[in-house]
N, C-alpha and C positions, 0 to 999 in steps of 0.2 A: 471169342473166349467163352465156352460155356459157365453156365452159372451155377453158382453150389446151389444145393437143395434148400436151405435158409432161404438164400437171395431169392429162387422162386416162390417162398411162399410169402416173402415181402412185396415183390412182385405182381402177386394176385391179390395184396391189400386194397379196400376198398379206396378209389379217385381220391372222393370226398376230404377220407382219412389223410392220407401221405400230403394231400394241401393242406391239413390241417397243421400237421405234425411239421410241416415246414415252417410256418409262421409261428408256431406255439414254442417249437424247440431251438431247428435250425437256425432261425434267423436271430433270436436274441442271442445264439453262442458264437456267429459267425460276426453279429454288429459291436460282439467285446471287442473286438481283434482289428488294428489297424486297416482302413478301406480296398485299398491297392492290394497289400498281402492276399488278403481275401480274394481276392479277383485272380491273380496270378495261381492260388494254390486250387482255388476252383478249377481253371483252366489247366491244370495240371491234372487233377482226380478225375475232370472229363476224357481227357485226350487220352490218358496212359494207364488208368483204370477200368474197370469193369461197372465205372458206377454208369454211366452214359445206359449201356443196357439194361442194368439194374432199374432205372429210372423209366425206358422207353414204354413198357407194358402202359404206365400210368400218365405219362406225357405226350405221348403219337394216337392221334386216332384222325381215320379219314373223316371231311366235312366236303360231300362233293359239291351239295349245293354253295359250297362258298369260293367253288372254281373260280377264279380272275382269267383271262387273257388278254395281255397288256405287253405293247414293245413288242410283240411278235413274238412273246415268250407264255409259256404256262402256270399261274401260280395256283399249287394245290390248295392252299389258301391265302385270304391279303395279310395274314400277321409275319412280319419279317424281325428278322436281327435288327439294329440298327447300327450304322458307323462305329467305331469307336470302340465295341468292347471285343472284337476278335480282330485286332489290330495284324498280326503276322500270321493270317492264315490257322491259326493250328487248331480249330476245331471245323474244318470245314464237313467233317463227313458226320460231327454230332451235333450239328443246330437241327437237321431233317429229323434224327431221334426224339428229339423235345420236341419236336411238332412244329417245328418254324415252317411256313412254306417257301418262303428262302431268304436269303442271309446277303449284309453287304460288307461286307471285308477293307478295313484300313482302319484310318486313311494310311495311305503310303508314299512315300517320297523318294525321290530317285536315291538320295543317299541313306546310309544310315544314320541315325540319330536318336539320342538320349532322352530329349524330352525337356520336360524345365525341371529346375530341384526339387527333391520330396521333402518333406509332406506336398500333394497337390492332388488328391481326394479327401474328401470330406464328406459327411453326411449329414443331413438333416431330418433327424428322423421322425418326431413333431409334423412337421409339413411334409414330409415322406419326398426330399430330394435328396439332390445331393449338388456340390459345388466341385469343378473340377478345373485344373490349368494345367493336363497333363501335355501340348505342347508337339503334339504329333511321334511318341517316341514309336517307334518302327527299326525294323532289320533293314529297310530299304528294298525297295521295289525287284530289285531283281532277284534277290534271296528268298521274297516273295513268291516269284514268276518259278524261281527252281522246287520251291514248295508243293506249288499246286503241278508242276510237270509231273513231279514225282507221284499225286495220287491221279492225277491221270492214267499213268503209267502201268499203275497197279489196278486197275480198272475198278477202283472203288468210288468214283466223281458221282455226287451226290443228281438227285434225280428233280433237285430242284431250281430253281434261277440264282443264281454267283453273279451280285455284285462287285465293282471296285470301286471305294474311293480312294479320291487321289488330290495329294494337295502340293507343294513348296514345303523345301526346306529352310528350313528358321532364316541362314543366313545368305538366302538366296534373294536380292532386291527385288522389289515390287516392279522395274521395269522389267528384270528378268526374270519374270515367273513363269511365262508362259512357256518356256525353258523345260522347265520342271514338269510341269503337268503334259508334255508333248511324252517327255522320257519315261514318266509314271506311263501313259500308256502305250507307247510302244512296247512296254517290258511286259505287257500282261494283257495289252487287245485278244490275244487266241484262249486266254485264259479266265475269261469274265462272259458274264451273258450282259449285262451293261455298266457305265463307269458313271460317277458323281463325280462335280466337279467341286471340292469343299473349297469355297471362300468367303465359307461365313463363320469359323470359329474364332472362339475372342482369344486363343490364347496362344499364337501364334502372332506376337508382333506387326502393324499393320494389316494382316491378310485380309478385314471387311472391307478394306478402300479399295480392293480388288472385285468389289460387286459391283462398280460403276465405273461409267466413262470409259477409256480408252485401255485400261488396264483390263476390264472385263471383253474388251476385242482383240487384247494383246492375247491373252488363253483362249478364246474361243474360236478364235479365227483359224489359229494353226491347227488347234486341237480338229477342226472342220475340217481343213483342207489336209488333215490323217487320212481322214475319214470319208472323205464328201459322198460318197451314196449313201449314209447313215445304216451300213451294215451292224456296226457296233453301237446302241443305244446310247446317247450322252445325256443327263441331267446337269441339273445345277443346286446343289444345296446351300438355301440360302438364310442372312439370320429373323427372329423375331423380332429385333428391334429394326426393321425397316419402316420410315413414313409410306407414306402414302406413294408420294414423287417418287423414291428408291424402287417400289415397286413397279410402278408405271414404266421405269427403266428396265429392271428386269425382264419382266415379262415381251419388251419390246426385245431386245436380246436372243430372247430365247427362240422369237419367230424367226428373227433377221439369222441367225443360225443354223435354225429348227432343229431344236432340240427337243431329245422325245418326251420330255417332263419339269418337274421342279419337286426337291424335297426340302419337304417345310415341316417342321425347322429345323434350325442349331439350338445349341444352347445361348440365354440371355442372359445380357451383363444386369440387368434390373435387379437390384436386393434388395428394394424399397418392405421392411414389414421384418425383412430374415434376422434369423438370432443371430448369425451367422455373416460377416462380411470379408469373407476371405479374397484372394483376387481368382477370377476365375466364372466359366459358365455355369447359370444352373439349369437343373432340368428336375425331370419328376414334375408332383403336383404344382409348384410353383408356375412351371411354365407350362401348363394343361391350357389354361383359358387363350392367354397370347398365341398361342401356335393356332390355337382354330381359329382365331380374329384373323390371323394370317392367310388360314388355309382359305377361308371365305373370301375374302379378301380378292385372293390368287383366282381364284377359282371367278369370280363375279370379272376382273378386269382380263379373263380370257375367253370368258361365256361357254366354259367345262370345254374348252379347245384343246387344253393342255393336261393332261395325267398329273397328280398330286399324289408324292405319297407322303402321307403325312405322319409328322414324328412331336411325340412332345406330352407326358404326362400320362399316357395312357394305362391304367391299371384293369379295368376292365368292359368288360363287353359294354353298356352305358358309354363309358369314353370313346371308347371303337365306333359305337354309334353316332357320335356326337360330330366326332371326327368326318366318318361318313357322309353326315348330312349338310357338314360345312362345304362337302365337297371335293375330299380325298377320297384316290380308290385303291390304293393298298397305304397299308399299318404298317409302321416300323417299333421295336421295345428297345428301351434302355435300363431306365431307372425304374420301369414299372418292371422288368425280369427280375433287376435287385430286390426290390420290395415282396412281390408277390412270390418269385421262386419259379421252379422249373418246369412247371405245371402252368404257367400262367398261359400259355397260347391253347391249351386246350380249354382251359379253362374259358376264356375270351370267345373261340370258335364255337362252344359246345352252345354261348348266352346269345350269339350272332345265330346260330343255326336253329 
């Protein structure tokens, strides 16, 4: 859709400025306004407006020195989407406009499903998170699969790596989970460049007991024998509050599997300090430090054998470093895209480059 002659001269406004005017305007009249609302009418103004291009002039710029090749895929840069806020697909062909170099989609569950009851966003804006028990709500994996056929279809399929996560439905038992996650990806193998496996969010019932023991062979094993020449990428997302021994598990898994990664992290149930003790994961800066204790962690108990992409607090370039040096080799945003605004991957690429 072309642009009115305004929008381009908004358009040519200086970088600096429009991040400016993000944080100074937008973000205190969008953080009046209920958490979720916000999210859903943002995801609205991207998808079915004109603002997405409106925006791209001052959010997309190439950084080739910060090429990745990973999983036998190409990332024009390591700063990605992360789980959780483009839950059914619908902005697949405007994360690459904002400058993501790619994006991971869910999580999704073979059926559909609601979610847990609202209120279940929160924000902390002090400590710059937020608290969420939003509960996996999705259209369901296959309405999903008919989603992304359709911009396939239309040859508009974004030119960067399309993850899937994929998890269990609420009232699906923990012996039959791996049930779920076989049918999450049948629905959507031809449709993804690689799949996460989420069994580490707290806000799904049980779902962390499915990091260990038998139940984490129960999902990986079929999920493997989909797959066994590992044409389609599989990870594991796993949480921050893991000991030591949890890890040591994991990461054994992941060989006995071989799985082409680990994303670290989830969000964590820790609210020790928060003004704030709603039920629910947090992220943002609360959970910055842990996720790198983690990522180190990950990284030292596989001697950099395994790919880490690592998720958790990240606002800017310093953090992405930080992250880096712990040991991750691509970036995921959640709560640091809320915070900082639409600009923020450029912003992060331009401090890295």
């Amino acid at each position: 859709m072309p642009l009115k002659p305004g929008l381009h001269k908004m358009a040519r406004a200086p970088y600096s400025d429009a991040n400016m005017l993000y944080r100074s305007v937008a973000r205190p009249l969008l953080f009046c306004l209920p958490p979720e609302w916000v999210h859903h009418a943002s995801m609205t103004a991207l998808t079915h407006t004109p603002m997405a291009a409106v925006m791209e002039p001052w959010a997309r710029r190439d950084f080739p020195s910060l090429e990745k090749k990973l999983f036998g895929l190409t990332f024009p840069n390591p700063i990605g989407l992360a789980a959780g806020f483009d839950k059914n697909a619908d902005g697949v062909t405007v994360w690459p406009r904002l400058g993501f170099g790619f994006m991971e989609l869910g999580t999704i569950t073979p059926r559909p499903q609601p979610g847990n009851p609202k209120p279940r966003v929160f924000r902390l804006p002090v400590q710059q998170g937020l608290i969420n028990r939003l509960g996996f709500p999705n259209i369901g994996a296959e309405e999903v699969a008919r989603r992304l056929e359709k911009i396939k279809a239309s040859g508009r399929w974004p030119r960067v790596p399309v993850g899937m996560n994929i998890g269990k439905n609420k009232d699906t038992s923990l012996e039959e989970a791996g049930r779920d996650y076989v049918a999450c990806f049948r629905a959507t193998r031809d449709l993804a460049d690689y799949f996460v496996v989420n069994v580490s969010s707290p806000n799904t019932p049980g779902l962390r007991q499915l990091q260990s023991g038998q139940f984490l062979d129960s999902i990986l094993g079929p999920l493997r024998d989909e797959d066994p020449d590992g044409k389609h990428p599989l990870l594991i997302k796993i949480a921050p509050d893991l000991a030591e021994e949890d890890l040591v598990n994991i990461v054994t898994a992941v060989e006995k599997y071989r799985l082409a990664g680990i994303v670290a992290t989830n969000t964590t149930i820790d609210k020790m300090g928060l003004p704030l003790q709603e039920q629910g994961g947090v992220s943002g800066r609360p959970l910055t430090q842990r996720s790198t204790e983690i990522i180190r962690a990950v990284h030292r108990l596989t001697d950099g054998r395994v790919p880490i992409i690592g998720v958790g607090g990240i606002f800017n370039a310093d953090d992405a470093r930080e992250k880096f040096a712990a040991g991750a080799s691509l970036l995921q945003l959640y709560t640091g895209f809320v915070y900082e605004g639409p600009l923020v991957v450029r912003k992060i690429c331009s401090g890295l480059s």
